[in-house]
C-alpha positions in Angstrom: 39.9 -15.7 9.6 43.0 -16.9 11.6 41.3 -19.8 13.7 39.8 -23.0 12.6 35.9 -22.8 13.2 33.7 -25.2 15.2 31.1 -27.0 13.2 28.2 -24.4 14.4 30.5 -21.4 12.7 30.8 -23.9 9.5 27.2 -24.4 9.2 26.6 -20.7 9.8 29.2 -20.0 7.1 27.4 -22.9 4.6 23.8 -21.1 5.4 25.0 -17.3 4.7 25.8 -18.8 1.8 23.0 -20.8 0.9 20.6 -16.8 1.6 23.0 -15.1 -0.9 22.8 -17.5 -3.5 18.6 -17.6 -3.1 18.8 -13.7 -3.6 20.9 -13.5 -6.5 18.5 -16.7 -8.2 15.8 -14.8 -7.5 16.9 -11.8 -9.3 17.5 -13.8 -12.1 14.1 -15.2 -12.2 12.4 -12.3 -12.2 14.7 -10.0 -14.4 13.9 -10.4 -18.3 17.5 -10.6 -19.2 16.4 -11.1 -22.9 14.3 -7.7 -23.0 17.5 -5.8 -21.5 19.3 -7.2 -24.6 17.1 -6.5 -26.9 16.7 -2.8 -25.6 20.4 -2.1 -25.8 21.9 -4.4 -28.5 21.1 -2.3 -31.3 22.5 0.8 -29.1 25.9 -1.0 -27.9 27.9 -2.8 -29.9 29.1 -5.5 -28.0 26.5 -5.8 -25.4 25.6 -9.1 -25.7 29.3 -10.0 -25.4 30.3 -7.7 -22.3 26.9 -7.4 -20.4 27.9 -10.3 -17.8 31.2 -8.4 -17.0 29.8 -5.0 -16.9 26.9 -6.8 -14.3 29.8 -8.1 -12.4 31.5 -4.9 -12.1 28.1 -3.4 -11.2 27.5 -6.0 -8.6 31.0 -5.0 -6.9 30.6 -1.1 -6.9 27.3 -2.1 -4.5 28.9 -4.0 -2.5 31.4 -1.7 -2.0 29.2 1.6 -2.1 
């Protein structure tokens, strides 16, 4: 954080990167986003509107947790 890094750290950095990106796609490809709507949209108002925030959020308390 308080030096330049060398190529090898860069491409380590690029890579890390590149792995958490492949996760979360993969989530996406095999999570029915559509069926979780559908499940809670007549429950929630609003859920179609706040669902990507509320994920976010979600996604933050586990990284934290």
């Amino acid at each position: 954080m308080t030096q330049l890094g060398t190529r090898d750290q860069v491409q380590v950095s690029i890579d890390y990167t590149k792995d958490a990106l492949d996760i979360a796609a993969d989530v996406f490809r095999n999570t029915d986003l559509m069926a979780t709507m559908e499940r809670w949209g007549g429950v929630l108002a609003g859920v179609d509107v706040w669902a990507v925030s509320h994920c976010d959020r979600l996604l933050a308390y586990l990284r934290v947790d």
